[in-house]
Backbone bond lengths (Angstrom), bond angles and torsions (degrees), N, CA, C in turn:
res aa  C-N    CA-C-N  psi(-1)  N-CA   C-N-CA  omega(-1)  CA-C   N-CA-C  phi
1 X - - - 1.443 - - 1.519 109.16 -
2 X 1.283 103.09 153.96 1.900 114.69 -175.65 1.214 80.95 -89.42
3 X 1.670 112.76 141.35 1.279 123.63 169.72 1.968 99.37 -116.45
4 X 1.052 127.99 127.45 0.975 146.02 -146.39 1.773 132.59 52.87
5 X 1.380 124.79 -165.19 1.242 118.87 -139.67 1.826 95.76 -85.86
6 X 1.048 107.84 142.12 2.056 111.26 -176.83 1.408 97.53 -65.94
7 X 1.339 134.53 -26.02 1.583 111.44 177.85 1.366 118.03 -120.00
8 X 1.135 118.92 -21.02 1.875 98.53 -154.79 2.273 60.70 -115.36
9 X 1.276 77.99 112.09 1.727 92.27 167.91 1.617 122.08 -179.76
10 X 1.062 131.57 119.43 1.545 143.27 -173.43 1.572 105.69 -15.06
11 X 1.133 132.95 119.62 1.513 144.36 -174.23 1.734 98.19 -69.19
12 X 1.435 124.63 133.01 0.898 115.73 127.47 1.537 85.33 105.56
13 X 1.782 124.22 7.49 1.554 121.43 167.53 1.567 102.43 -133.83
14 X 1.181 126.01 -178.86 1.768 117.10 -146.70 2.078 81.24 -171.21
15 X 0.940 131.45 100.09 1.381 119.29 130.89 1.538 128.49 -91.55
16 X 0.949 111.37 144.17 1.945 122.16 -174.10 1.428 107.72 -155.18
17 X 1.351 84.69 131.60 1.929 103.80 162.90 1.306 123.75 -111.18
18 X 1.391 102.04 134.84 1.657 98.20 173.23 1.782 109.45 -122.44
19 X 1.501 94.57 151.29 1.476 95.62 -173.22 1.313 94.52 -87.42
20 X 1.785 96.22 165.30 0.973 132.25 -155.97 1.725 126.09 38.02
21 X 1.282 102.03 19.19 1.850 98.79 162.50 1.286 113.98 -134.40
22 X 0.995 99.17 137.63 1.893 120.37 162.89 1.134 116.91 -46.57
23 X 1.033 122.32 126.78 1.301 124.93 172.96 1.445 132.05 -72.27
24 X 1.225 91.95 -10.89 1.950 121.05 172.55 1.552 100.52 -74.49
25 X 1.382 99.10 -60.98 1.578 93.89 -165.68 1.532 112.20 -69.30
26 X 1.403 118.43 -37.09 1.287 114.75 160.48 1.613 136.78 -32.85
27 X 1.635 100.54 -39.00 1.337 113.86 -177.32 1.401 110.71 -65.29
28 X 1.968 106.28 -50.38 1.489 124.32 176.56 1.518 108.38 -43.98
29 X 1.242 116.26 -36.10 1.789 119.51 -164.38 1.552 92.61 -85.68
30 X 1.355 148.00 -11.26 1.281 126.16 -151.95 1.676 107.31 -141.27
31 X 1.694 100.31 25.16 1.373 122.56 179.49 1.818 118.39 -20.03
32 X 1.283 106.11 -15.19 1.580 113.58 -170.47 1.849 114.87 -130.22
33 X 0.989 105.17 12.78 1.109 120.05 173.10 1.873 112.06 -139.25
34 X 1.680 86.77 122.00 1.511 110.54 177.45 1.298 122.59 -54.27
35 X 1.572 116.96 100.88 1.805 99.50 171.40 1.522 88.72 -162.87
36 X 1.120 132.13 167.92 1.135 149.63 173.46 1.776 124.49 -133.49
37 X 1.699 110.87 149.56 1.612 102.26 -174.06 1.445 95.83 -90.23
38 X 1.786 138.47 18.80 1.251 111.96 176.13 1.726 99.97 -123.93
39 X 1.466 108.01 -142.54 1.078 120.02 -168.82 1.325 107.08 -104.98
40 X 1.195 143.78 168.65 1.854 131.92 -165.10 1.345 108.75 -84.84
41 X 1.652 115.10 -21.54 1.305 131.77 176.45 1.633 128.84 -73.66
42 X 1.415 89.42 -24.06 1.419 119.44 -177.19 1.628 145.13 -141.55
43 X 2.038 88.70 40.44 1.367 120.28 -154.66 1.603 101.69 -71.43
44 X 1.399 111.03 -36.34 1.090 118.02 175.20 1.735 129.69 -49.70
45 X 1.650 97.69 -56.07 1.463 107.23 175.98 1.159 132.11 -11.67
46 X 1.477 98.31 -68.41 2.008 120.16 -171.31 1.769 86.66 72.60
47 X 1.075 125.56 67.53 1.300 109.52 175.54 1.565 104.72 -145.67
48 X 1.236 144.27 130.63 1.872 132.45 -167.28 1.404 97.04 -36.23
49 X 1.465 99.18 167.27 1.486 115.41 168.47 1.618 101.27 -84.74
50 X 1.635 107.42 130.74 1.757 112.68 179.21 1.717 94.44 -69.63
51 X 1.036 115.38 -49.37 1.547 128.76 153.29 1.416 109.33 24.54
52 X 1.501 83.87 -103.30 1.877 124.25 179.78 1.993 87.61 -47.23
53 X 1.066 111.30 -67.94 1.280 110.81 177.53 1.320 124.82 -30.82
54 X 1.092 144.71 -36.61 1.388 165.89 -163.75 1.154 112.23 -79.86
55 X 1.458 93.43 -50.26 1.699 120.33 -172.57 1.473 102.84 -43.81
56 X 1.361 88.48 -64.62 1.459 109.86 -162.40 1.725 125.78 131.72
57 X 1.139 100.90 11.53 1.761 112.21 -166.11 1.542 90.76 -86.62
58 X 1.506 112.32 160.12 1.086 136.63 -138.79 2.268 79.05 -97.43
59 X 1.123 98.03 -175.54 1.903 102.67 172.15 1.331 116.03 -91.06
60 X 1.636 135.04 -23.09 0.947 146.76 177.68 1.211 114.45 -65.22
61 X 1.381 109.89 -50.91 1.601 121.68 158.05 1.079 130.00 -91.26
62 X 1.327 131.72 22.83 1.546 138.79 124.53 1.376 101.70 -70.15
63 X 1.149 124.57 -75.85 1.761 126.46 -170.20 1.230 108.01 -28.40
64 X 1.808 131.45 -33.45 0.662 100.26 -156.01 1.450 106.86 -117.06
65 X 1.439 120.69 21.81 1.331 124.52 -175.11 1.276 131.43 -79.96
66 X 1.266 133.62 -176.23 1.499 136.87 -169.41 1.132 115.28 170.94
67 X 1.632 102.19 143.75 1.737 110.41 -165.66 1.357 105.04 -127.55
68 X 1.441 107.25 136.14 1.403 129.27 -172.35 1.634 95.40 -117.38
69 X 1.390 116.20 128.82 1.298 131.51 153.12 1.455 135.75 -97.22
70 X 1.281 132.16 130.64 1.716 104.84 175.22 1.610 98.35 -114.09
71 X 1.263 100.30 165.75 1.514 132.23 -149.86 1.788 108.21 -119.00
72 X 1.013 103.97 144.80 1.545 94.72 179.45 1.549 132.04 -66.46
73 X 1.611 100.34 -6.48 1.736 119.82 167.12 1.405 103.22 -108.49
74 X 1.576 120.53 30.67 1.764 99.95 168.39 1.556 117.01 -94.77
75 X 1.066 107.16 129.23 1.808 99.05 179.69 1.565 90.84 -89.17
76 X 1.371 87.92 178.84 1.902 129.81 172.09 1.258 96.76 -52.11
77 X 1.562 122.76 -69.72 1.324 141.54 -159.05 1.999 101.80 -53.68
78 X 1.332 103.82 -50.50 1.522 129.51 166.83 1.538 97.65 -45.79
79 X 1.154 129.32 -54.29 1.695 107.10 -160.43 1.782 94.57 -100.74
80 X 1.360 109.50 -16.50 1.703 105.99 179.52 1.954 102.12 -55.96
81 X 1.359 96.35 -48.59 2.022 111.61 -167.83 1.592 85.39 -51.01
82 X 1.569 110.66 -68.70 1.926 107.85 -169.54 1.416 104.85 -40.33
83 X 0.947 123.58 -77.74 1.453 135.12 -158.94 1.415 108.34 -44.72
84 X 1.606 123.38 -49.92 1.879 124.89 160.43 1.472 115.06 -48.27
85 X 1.462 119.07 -31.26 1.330 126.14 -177.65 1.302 113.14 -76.26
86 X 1.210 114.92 -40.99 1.532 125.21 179.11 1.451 112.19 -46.15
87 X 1.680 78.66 -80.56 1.484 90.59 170.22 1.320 149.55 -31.84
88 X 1.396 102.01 -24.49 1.831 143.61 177.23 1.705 110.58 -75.27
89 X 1.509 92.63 -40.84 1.554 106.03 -167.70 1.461 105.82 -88.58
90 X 1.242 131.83 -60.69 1.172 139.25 -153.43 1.945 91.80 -90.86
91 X 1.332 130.72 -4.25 1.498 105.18 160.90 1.578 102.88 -91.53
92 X 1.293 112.38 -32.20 1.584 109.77 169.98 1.658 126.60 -43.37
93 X 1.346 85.25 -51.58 1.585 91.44 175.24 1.494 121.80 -71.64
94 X 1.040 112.49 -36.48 1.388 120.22 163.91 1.294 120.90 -40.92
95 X 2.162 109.75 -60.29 1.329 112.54 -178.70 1.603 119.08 -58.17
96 X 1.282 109.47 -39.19 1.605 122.28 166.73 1.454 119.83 -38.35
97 X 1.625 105.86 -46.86 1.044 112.78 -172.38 1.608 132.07 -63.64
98 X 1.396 92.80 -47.91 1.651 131.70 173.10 1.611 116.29 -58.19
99 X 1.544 104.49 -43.54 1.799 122.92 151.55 0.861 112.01 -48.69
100 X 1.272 119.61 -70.41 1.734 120.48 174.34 1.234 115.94 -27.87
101 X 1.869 129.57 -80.96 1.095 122.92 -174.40 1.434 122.11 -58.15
102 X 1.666 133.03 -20.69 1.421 131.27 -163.67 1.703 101.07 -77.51
């Protein structure tokens, strides 16, 4: 899910949550690709976004968010690799997850 508004929003940064994954473990799976679960101000923390909080989004979908920035050297090819990786990561984690509870 897009976590804030689809248009009037900072060019060129992307937060998203997906259910049922962590945003920790997500990070662990995607060792080569740049993104972080906080805010750029507050990368350090490891602590939810007050952000998302504000918003009004539930904790599950804070937990499970992550922010992608692009850079003035990112190509196409650059966000095509993220986006296969993602995709790679977050059904993995999912299937793990779903194992887990059965």
């Amino acid at each position: 899910e897009l976590n804030g508004d689809p248009k009037r929003r900072l060019a060129g940064n992307l937060k998203i949550s997906f259910a049922n994954v962590e945003a920790e473990a997500l990070l662990v799976a995607l060792p080569d690709i740049a993104c972080s679960s906080g805010s750029a101000c507050h990368s350090r923390l490891g602590e939810p976004s007050h952000v998302l909080s504000a918003m009004g989004l539930d904790q599950a979908r804070i937990h499970g968010a992550i922010r992608f920035g692009l850079g003035r050297f990112t190509q196409t090819g650059h966000v095509d690799y993220a986006v296969e990786r993602l995709v790679e990561a977050v059904t993995s984690l999912r299937k793990s997850t779903s194992a887990a509870r059965s």
